[in-house]
N, C-alpha and C positions, 0 to 999 in steps of 0.2 A: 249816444242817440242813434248812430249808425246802424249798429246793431244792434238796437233793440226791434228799430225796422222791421229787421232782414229780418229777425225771430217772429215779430209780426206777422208780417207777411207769410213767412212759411210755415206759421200757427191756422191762418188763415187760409191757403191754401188748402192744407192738409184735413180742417176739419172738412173742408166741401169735400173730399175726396173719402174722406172717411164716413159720411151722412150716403157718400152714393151708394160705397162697396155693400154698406149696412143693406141698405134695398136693394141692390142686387142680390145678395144672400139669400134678404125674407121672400123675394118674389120665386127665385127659383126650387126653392123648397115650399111654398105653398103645395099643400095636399100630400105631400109626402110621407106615406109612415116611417117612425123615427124608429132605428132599433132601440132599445131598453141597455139602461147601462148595467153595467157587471160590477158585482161587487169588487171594493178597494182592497185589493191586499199585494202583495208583495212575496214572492215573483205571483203574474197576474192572473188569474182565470186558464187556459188551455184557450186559443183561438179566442184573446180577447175581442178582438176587431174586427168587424168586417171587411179586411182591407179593400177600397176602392168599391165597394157593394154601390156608391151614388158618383163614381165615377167623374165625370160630367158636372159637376155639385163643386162650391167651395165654402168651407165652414171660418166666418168670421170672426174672431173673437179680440176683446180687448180684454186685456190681462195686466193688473198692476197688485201692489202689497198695501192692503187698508192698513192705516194705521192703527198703533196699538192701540189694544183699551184694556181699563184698569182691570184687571185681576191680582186677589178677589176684590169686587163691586160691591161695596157697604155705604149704607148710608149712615156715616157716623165720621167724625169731626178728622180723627188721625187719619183716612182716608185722604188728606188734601195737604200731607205732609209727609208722611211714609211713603218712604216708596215699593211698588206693586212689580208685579211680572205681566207684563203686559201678553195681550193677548193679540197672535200678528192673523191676520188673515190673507191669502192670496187668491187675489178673483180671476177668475176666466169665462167673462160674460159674453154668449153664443146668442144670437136671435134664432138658433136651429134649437140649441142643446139646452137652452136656458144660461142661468146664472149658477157659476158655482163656486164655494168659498173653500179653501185646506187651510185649516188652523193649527196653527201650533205656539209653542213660547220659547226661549230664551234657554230656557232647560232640556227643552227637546232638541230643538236644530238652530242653526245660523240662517240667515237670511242671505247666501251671498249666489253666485250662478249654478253651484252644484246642489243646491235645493232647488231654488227654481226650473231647472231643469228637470229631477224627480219630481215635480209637482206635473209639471207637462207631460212627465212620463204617463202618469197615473192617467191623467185624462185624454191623454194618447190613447189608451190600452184598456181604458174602463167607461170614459165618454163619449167616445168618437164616434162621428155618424157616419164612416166607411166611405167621406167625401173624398174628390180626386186631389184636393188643395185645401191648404190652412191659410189665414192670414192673421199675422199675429198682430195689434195694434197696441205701443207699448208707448209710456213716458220715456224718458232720456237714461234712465239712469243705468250706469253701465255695472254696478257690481248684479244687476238682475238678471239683464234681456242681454241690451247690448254690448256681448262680449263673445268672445274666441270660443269658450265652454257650451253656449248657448248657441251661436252658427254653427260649430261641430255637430251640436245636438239636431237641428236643422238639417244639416246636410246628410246625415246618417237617417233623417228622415224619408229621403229622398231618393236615396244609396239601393240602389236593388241589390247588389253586394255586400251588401252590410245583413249580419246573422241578427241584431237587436231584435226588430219587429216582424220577420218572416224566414224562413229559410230558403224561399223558393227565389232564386239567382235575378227574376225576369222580372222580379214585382217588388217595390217599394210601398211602404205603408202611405205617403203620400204621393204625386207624381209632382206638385211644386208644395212648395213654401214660400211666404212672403212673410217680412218683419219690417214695419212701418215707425218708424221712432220720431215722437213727437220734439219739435225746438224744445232748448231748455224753458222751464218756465211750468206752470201749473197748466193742462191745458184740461178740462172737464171730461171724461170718461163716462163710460156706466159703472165701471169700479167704483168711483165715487158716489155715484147714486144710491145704487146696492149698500154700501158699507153706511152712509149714511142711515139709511133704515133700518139697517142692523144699531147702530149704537143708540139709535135715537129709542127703538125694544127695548135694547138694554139697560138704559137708563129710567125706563118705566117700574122695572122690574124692582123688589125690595131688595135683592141680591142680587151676583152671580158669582160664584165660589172657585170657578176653576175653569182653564180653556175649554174642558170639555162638555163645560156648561154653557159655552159660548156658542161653541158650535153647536149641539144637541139641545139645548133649551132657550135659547136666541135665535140665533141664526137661520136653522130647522125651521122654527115656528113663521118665521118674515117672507113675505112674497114680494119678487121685482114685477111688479106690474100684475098677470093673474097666474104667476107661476109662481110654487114654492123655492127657495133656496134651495141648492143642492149642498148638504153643508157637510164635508168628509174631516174627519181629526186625522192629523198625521202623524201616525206612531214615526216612532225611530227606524224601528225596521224599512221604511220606505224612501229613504235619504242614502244614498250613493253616490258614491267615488265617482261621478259622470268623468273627470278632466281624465282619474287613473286607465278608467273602461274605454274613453274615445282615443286612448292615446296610442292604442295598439292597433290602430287601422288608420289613425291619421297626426299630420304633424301639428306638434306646438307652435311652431313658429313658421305659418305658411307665407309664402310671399307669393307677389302677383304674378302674373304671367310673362309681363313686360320686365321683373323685376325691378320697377320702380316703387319706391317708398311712398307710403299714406298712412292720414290719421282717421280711424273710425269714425270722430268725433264729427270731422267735415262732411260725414254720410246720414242719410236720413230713410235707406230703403233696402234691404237686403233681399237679395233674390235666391232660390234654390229651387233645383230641377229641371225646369222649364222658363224662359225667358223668350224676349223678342229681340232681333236685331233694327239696328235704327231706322229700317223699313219696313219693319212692322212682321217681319214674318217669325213662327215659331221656331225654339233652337234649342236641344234638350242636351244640358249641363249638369250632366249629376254629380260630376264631382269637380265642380267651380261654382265660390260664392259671389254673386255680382252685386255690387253695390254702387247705388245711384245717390248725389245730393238733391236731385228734384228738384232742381234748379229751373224748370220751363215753369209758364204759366199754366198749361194745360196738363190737368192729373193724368189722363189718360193718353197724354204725350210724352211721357216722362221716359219711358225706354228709347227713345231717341236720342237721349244724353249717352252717351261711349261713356259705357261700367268701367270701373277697377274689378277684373275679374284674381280672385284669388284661390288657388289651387291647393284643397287640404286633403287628400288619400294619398297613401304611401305608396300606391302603386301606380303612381301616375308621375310624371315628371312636373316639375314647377312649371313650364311652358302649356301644358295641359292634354301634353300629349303621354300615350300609354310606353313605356320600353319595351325592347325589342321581342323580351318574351309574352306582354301581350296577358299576361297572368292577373285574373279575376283578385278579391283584396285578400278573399280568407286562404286560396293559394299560395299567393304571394307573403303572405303571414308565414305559413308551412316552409314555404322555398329560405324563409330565414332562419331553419329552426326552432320556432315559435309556436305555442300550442295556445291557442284561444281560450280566455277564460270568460264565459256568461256573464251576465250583467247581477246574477246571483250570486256569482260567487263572494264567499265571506271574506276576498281581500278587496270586494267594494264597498264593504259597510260603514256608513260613515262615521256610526259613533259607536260604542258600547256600554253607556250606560249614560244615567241624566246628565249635563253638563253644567259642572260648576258654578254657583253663584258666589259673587263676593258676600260675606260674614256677615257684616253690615245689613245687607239687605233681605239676609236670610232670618234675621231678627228682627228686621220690618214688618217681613210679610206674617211671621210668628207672632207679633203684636197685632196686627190688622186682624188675623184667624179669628181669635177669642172673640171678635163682635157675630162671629159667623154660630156660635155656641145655638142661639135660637133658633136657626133650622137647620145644623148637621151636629148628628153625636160627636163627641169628644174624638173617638176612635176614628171617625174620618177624617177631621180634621189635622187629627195626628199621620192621618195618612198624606192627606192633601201639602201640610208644611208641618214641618217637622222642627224641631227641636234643634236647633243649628248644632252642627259637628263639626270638625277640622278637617273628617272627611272629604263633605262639601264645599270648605272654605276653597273659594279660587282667590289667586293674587289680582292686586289692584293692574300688574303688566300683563294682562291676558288680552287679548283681542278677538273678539266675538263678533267684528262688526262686519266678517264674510266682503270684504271688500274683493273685487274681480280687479282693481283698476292697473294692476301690471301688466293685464290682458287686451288692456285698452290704450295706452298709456306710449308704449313702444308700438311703432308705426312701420314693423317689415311686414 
């Protein structure tokens, strides 16, 4: 009962503080023209972003994975018995940028921090409104957000040093970051919202045949409030090696400053770039992640609480201080021998072709097709699910469930 309190309470807390940040957002971007996103592809546009173009600005988003739905969507009896390829979607709902969904299935990609990560990329680098600060608003769960692969990715956000989002040494694509992690427990999002009015379309529909019907002929069509869904499908090509890519400018295994041990789980706030010290004044940490349990009563008292600050570039000593040489990260990469490989490069690709479904299932979905005969030719469908092969057969010991949690898990 004790803690379910405490979860309570800091469910509670957290929603006033998340209802404020939201209005702060909408108010300081009222009248604002948005730049226009760039198409999705992978590697992104030339000059996706406007780095920092609204400076002064922070762009809020809550981001979590709707749940699956059924693909293919037939209304016919073996539908409620067969099992389907579920259709996953990943929202990141902006009160600047709107609502936006990246779908994909089971066949395409994992669901674990190195996707979620290239989904961020994408809307890094194709949705961003060129603000000075992000804030991410996340449920708990750590193979997603909160984990090591995901503050990397954060803190390279941050990094003027870092070649990912700009090459110019002085200027990082954002100037802070924040990630906000809700107690365990369901706490109601707009991801939820969104997704609901997605399925509830969907289920109107006489069909839906395939994710990319999901996105393009559901999702597409729904509006969150008087905006359209932003609804992107996620080829393969757009999923990377993030842990292989960050790992060459920072450590796996960072530890704090003081060298003392913690467990993520105990934290509910992650800071990157910019921070306050316990009197309030500004303190610019690019390359230390500070994390808060938000343990006061007051939201906007919260950096009053003494962070666990933790130290992830290589070119910096665990204490947080720089060695003697003083040597910028992509340098100090060079000073090892070490030749930088892009975020393109094709040893970050994460897959090379569809991803195995067990037998079983792939005769399910072969069964489910044939009701599909009335609105798609034969020929698509064969294209759509195929004919089960030993090619695609995966073993029943495979593991697709993209867990992060040894990332979370160990507390140096």
């Amino acid at each position: 009962m004790a803690q379910w309190l405490e979860h309570k309470m800091q469910a509670d807390k957290g929603f006033v503080h998340r209802k404020l940040r939201k209005e702060q957002c909408l108010a300081m971007w009222d009248g604002v023209d948005m730049p226009p996103p760039a198409d999705v592809s992978f590697p992104p546009p030339p000059s996706p972003v406007p780095v920092l173009f609204n400076s002064s600005k922070f762009d809020f988003t809550e981001c979590d994975m709707g749940g699956g739905v059924r693909t293919p969507l037939i209304k016919a009896g073996p539908q409620y018995y067969l099992r389907t390829l579920p259709s996953k979607p990943y929202y990141i709902c902006s009160p600047v940028r709107g609502d936006c969904a990246f779908w994909w299935n089971e066949s395409i990609g994992e669901c674990g921090a190195e996707e979620i990560a290239s989904v961020n990329y994408l809307y890094d680098t194709t949705r961003a409104t060129g603000a000075g600060a992000r804030t991410y608003w996340v449920d708990g769960t750590a193979a997603q957000t909160w984990n090591r692969v995901m503050f990397t990715y954060c803190l390279d956000c941050v990094n003027p040093e870092s070649p990912t989002f700009t090459l110019d040494p002085e200027k990082a694509l954002y100037e802070r970051v924040d990630i906000y992690r809700n107690p365990p427990g369901h706490t109601f999002m707009q991801c939820d919202a969104t997704h609901g009015v997605v399925t509830r379309y969907g289920q109107s529909l006489s069909h839906v045949a395939s994710t990319e019907e999901w996105c393009s002929k559901v999702c597409a069509k729904c509006k969150s409030g008087t905006e359209a869904i932003d609804s992107i499908f996620m080829q393969q090509s757009y999923f990377r090696q993030w842990r292989r890519y960050l790992m060459q400018f920072y450590r796996k295994n960072p530890r704090t400053t003081t060298g003392i041990r913690y467990r993520l789980l105990d934290y509910h706030w992650a800071n990157f770039g910019w921070g306050k010290d316990p009197s309030g004044l500004p303190v610019h940490h690019p390359h230390e992640v500070w994390f808060y349990k938000c343990s006061g009563n007051d939201q906007d008292e919260w950096h009053k609480e003494t962070p666990i600050k933790v130290v992830f570039p290589l070119n910096c000593k665990t204490d947080g201080t720089l060695p003697r040489g003083q040597l910028r990260l992509l340098p100090w990469v060079a000073s090892k021998g070490r030749q930088v490989k892009p975020l393109s490069h094709p040893d970050y690709e994460s897959y090379e072709g569809p991803l195995p479904l067990e037998l079983a299932k792939q005769w399910d979905l072969r069964t489910l097709s044939k009701y599909l005969i009335n609105f798609l030719t034969q020929a698509a469908i064969d294209l759509l699910y195929p004919e089960p092969t030993d090619e695609l057969a995966d073993s029943d010991n495979d593991d697709n469930s993209g867990s992060d949690s040894d990332h979370i898990s160990d507390s140096d």
